[in-house]
VOLOMI-942111 format. One record per atom (N, C-alpha, C): residue number from 1; chain; atom name; z, y, x negated. Coordinates in Angstrom, 1 decimal, padded with zeros to 4 digits. Layout:
% VOLOMI-942111
{NUM; 'A'; 'CA'; {Z; Y; X}}
...
This chain:
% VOLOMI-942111
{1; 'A'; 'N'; {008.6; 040.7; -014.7}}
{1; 'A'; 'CA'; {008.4; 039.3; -014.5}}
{1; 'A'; 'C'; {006.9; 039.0; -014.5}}
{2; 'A'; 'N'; {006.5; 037.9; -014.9}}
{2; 'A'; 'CA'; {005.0; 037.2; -014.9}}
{2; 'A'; 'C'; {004.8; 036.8; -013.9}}
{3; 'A'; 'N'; {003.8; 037.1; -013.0}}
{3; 'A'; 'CA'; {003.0; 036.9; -012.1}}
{3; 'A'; 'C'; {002.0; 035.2; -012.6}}
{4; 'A'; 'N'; {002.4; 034.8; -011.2}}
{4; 'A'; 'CA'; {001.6; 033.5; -011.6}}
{4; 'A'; 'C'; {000.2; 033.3; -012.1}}
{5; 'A'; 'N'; {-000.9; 034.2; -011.7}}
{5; 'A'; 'CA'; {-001.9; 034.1; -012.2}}
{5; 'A'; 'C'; {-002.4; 034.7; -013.9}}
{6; 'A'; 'N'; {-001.5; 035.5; -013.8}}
{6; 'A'; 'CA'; {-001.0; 035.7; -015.5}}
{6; 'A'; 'C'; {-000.4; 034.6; -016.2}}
{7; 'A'; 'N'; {000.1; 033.7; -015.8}}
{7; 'A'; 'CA'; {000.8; 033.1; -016.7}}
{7; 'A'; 'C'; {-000.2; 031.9; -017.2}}
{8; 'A'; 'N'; {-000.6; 031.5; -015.7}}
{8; 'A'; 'CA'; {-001.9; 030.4; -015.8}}
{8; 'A'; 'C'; {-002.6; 030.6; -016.9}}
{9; 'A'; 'N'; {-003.4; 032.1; -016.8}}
{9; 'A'; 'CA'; {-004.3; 032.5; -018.1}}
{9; 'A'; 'C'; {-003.4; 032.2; -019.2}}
{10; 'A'; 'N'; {-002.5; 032.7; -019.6}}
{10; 'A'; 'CA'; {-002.1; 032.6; -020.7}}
{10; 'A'; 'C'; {-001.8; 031.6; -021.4}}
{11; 'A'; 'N'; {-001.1; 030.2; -020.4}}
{11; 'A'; 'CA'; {-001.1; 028.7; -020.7}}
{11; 'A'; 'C'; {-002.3; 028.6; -022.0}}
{12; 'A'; 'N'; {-003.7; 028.3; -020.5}}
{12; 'A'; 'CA'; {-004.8; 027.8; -020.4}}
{12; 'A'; 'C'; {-005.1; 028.3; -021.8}}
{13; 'A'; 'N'; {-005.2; 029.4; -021.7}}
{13; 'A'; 'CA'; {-006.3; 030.1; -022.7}}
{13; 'A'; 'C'; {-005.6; 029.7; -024.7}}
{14; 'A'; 'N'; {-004.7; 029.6; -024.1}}
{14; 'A'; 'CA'; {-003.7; 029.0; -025.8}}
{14; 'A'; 'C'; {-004.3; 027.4; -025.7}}
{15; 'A'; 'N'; {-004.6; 026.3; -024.6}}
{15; 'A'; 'CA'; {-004.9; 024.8; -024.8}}
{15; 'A'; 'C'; {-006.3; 025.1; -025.2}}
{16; 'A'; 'N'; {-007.2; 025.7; -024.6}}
{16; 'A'; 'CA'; {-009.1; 025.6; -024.6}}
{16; 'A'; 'C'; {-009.3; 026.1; -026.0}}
{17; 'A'; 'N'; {-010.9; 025.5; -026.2}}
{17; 'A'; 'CA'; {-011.3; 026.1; -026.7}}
{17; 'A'; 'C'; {-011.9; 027.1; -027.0}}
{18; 'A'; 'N'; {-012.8; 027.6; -025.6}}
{18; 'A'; 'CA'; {-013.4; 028.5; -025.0}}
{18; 'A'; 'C'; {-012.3; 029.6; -023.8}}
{19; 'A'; 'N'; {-011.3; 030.5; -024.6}}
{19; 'A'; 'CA'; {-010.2; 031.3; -023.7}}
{19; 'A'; 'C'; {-011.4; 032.0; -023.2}}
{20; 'A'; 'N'; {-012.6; 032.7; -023.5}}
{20; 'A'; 'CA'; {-013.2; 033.7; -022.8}}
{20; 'A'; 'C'; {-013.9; 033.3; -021.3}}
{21; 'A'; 'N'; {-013.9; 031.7; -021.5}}
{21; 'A'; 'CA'; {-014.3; 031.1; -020.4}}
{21; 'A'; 'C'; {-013.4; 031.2; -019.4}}
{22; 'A'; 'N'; {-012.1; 031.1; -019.4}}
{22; 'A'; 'CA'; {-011.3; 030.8; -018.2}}
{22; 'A'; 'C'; {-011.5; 031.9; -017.2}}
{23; 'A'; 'N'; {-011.2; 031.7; -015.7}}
{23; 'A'; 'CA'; {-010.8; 032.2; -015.0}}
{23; 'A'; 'C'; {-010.1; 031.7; -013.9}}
{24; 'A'; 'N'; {-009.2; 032.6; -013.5}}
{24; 'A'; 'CA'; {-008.4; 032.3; -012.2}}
{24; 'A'; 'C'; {-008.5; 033.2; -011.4}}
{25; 'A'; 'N'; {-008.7; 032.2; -010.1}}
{25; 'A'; 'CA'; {-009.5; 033.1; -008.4}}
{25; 'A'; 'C'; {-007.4; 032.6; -007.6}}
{26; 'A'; 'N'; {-006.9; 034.0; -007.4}}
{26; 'A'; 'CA'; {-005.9; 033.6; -006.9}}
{26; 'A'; 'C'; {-005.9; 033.7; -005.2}}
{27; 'A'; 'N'; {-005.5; 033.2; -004.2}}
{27; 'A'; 'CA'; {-005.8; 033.1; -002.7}}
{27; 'A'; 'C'; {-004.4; 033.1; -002.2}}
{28; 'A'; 'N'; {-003.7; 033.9; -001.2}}
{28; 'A'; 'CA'; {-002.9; 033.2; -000.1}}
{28; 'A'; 'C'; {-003.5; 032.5; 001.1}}
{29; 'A'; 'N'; {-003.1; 031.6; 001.6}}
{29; 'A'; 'CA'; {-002.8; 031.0; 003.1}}
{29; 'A'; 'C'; {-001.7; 030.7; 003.4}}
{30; 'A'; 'N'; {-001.9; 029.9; 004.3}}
{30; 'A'; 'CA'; {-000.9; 029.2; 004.8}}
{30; 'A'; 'C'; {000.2; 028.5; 004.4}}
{31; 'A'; 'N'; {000.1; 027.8; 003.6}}
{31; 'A'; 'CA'; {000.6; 027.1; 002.8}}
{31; 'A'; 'C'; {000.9; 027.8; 001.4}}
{32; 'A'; 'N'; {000.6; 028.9; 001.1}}
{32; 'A'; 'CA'; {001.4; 029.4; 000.1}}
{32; 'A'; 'C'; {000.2; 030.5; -000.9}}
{33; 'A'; 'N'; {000.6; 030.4; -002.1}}
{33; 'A'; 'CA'; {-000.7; 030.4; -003.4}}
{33; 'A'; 'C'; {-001.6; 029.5; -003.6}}
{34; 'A'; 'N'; {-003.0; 029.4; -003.8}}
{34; 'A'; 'CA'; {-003.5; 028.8; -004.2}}
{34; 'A'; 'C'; {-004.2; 029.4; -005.8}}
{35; 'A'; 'N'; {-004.4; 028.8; -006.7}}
{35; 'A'; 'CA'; {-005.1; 029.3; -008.3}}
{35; 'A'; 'C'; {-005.4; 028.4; -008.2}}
{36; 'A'; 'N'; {-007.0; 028.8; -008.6}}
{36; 'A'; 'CA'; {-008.4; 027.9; -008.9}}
{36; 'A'; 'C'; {-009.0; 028.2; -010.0}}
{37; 'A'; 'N'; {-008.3; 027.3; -011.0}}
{37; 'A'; 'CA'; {-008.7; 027.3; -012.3}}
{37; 'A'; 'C'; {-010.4; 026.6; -012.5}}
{38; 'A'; 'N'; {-011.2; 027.8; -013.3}}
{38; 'A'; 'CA'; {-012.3; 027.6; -013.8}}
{38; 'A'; 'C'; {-012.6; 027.6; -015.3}}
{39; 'A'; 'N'; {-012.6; 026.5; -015.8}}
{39; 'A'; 'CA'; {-013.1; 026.4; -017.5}}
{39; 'A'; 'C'; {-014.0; 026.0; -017.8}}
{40; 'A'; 'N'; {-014.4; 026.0; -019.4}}
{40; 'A'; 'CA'; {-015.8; 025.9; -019.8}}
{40; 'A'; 'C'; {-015.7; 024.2; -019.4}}
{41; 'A'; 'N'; {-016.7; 023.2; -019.3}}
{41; 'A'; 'CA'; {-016.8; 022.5; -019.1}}
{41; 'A'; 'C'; {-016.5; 021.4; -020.3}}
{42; 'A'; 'N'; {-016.9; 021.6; -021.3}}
{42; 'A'; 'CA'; {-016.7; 020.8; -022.9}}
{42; 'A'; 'C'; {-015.0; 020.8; -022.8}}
{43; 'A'; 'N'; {-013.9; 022.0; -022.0}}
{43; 'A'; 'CA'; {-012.6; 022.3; -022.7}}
{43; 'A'; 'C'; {-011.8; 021.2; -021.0}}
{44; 'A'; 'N'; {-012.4; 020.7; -019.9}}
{44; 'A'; 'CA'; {-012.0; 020.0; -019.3}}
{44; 'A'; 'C'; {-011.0; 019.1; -019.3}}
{45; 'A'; 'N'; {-011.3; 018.0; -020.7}}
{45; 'A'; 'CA'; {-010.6; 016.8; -020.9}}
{45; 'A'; 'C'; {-009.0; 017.7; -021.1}}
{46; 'A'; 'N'; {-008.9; 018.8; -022.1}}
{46; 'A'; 'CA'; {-007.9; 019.2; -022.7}}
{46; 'A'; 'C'; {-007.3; 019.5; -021.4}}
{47; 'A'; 'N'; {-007.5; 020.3; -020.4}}
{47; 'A'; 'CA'; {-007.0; 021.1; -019.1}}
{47; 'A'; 'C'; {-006.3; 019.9; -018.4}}
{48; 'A'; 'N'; {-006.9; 018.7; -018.2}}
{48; 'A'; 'CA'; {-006.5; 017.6; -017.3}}
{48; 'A'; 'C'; {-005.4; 016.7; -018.3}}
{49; 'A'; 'N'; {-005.8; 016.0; -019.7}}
{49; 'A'; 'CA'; {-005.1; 015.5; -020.3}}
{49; 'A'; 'C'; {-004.9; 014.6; -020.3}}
{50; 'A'; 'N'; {-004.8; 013.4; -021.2}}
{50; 'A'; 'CA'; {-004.5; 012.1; -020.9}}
{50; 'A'; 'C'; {-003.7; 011.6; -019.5}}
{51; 'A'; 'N'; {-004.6; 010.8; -018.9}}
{51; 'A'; 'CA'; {-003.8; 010.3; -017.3}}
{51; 'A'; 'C'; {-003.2; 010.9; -016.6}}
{52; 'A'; 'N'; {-003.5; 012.5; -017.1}}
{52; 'A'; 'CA'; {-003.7; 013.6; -016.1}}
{52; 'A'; 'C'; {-002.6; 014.7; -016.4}}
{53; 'A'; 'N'; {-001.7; 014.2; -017.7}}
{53; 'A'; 'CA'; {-000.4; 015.0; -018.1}}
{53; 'A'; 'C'; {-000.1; 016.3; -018.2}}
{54; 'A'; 'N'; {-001.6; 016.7; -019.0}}
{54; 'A'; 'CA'; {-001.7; 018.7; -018.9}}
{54; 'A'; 'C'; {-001.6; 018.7; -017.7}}
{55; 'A'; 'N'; {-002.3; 018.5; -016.6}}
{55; 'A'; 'CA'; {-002.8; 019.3; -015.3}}
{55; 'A'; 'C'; {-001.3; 019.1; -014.7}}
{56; 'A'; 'N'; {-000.5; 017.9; -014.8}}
{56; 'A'; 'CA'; {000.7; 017.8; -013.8}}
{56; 'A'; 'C'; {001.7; 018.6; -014.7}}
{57; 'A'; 'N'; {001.7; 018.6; -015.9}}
{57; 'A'; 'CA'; {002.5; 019.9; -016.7}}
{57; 'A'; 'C'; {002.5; 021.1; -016.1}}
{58; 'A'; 'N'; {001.2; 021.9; -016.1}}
{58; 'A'; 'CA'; {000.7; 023.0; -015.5}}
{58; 'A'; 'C'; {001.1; 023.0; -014.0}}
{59; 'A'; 'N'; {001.0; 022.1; -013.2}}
{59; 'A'; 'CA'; {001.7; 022.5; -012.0}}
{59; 'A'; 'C'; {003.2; 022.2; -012.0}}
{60; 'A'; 'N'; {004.1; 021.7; -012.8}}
{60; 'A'; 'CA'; {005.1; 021.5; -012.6}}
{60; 'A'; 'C'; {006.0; 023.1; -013.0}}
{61; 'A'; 'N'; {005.2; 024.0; -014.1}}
{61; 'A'; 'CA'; {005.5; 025.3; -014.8}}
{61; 'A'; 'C'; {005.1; 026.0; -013.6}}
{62; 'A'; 'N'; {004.2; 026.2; -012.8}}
{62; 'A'; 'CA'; {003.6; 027.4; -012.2}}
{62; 'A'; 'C'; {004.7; 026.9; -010.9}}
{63; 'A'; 'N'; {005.4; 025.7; -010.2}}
{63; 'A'; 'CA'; {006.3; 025.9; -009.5}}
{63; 'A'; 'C'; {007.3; 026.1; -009.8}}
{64; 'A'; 'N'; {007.5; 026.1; -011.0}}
{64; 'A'; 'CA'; {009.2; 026.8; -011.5}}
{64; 'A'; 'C'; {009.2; 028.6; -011.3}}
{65; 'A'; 'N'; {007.5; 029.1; -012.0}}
{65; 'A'; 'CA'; {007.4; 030.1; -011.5}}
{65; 'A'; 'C'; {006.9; 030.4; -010.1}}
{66; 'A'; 'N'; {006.7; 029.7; -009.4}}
{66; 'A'; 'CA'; {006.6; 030.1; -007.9}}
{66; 'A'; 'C'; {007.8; 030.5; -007.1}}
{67; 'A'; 'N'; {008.9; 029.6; -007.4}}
{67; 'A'; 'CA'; {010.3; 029.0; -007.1}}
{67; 'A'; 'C'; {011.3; 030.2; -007.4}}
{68; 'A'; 'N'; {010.5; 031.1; -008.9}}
{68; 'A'; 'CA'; {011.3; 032.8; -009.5}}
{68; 'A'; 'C'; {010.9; 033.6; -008.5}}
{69; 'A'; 'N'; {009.3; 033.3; -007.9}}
{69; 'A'; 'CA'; {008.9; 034.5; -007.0}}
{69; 'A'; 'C'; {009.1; 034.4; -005.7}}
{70; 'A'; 'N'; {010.1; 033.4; -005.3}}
{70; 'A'; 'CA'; {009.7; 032.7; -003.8}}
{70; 'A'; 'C'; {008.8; 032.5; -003.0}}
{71; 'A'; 'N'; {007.4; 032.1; -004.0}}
{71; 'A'; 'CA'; {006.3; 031.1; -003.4}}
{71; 'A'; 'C'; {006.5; 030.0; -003.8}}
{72; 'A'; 'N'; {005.1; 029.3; -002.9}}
{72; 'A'; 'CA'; {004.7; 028.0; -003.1}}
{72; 'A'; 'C'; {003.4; 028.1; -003.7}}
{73; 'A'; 'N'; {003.2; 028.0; -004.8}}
{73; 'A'; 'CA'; {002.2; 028.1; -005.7}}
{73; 'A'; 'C'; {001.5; 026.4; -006.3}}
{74; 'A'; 'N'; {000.1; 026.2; -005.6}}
{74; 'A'; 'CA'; {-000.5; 025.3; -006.0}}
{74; 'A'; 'C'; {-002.1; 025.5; -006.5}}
{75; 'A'; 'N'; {-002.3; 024.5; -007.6}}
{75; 'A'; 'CA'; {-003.3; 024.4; -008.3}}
{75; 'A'; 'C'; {-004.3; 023.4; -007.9}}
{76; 'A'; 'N'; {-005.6; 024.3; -008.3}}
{76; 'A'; 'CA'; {-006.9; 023.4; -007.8}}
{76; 'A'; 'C'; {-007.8; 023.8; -009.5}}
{77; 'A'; 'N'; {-007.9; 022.6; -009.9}}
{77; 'A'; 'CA'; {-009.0; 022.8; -010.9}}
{77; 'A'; 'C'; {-010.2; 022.3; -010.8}}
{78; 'A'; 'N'; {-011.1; 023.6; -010.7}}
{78; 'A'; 'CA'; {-012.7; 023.1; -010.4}}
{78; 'A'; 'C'; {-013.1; 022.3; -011.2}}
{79; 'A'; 'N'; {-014.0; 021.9; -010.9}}
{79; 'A'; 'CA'; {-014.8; 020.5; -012.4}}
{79; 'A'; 'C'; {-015.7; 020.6; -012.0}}
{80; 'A'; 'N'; {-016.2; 021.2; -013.0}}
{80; 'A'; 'CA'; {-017.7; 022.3; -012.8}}
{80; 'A'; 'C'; {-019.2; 020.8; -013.5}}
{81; 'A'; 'N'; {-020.3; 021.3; -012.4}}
{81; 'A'; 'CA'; {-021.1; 019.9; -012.7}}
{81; 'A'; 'C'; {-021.2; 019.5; -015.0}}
{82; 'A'; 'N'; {-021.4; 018.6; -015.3}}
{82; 'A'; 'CA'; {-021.9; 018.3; -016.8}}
{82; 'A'; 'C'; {-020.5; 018.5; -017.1}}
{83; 'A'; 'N'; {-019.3; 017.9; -016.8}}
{83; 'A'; 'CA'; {-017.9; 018.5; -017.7}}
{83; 'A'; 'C'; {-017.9; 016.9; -019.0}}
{84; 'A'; 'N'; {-017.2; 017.4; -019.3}}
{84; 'A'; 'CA'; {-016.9; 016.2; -019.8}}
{84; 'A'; 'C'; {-015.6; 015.6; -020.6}}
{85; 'A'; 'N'; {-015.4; 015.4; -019.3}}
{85; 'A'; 'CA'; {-013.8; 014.4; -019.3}}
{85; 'A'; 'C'; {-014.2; 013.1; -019.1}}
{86; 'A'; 'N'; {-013.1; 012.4; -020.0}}
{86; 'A'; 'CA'; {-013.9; 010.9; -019.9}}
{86; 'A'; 'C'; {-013.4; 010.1; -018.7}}
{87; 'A'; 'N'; {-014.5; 009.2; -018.7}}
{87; 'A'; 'CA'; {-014.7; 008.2; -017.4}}
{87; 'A'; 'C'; {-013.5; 007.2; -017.3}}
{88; 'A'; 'N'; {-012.5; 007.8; -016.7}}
{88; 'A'; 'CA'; {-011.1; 006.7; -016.4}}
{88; 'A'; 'C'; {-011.7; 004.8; -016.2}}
{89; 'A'; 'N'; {-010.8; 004.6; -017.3}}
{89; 'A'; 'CA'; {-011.0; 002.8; -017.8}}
{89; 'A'; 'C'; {-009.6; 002.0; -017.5}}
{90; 'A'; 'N'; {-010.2; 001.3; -016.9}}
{90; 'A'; 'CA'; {-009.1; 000.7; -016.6}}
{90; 'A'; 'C'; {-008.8; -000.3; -016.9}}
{91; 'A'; 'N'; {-007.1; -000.5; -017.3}}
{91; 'A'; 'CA'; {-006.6; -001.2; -018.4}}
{91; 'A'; 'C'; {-006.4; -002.2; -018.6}}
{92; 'A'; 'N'; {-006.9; -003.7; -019.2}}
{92; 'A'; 'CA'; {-006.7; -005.0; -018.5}}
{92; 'A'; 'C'; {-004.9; -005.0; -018.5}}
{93; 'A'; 'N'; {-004.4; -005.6; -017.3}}
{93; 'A'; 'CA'; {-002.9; -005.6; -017.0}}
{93; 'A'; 'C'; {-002.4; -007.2; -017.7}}
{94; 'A'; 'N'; {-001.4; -007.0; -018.7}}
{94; 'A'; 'CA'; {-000.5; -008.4; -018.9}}
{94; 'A'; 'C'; {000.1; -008.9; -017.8}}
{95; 'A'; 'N'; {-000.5; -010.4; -017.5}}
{95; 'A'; 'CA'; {000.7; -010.8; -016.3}}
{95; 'A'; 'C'; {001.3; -012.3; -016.9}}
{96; 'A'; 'N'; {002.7; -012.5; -016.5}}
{96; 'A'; 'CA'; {003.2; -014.0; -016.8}}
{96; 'A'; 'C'; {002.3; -015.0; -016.7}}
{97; 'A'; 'N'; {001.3; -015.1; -015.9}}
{97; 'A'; 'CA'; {000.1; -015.9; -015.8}}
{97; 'A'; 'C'; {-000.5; -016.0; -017.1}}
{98; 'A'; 'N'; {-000.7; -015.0; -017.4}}
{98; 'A'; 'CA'; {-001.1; -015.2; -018.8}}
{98; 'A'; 'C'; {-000.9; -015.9; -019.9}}
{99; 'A'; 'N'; {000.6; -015.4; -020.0}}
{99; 'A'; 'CA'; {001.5; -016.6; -020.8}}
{99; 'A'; 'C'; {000.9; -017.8; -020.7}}
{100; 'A'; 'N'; {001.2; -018.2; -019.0}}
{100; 'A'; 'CA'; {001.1; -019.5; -019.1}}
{100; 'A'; 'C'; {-000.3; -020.4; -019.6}}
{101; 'A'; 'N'; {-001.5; -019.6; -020.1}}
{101; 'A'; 'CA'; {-002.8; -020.3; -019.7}}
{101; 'A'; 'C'; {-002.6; -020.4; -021.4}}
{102; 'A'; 'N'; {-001.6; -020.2; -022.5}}
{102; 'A'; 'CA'; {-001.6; -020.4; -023.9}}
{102; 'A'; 'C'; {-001.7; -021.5; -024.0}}
């Protein structure tokens, strides 16, 4: 069976574009597993994903596999200084108000 820190790599390293970059630092505590995903900085945006959907992907898979091993396996991704994921915009909201000012 795949060990969680193995599998992480193997995700990650198939989305980036830089696989020789990744690394995962695995930790117990208290609370369970921790993996602390480190990538090149340029391969960022792809790791997190629009409005955040890779990264909550990635933790939803590594609890399915935590769940096979009977841990609690959670993810922390560093965001190493100069990354470049873009600067969350926020979206003007339609309201009925709107309508009305036609």
């Amino acid at each position: 069976m795949m060990e969680d820190k193995e599998f992480l790599e193997m995700v990650v390293k198939a989305l980036v574009e830089n696989p020789n970059d990744v690394v995962v630092e695995r930790n117990i505590d208290e609370r369970g597993v921790l993996l602390t995903l480190k990538v090149n900085p340029g391969d960022m945006g792809k790791i997190i994903g629009k409005q955040g959907q890779t990264a909550k992907a990635l933790r939803t898979l590594l609890r399915i596999v935590g769940n096979m091993n009977n841990s609690r396996v959670n993810l922390k991704i560093f965001e190493p200084e100069g990354s470049t994921r873009p600067a969350r915009q926020e979206q003007p909201r339609h309201t009925e108000d709107d309508d009305l000012a036609l």
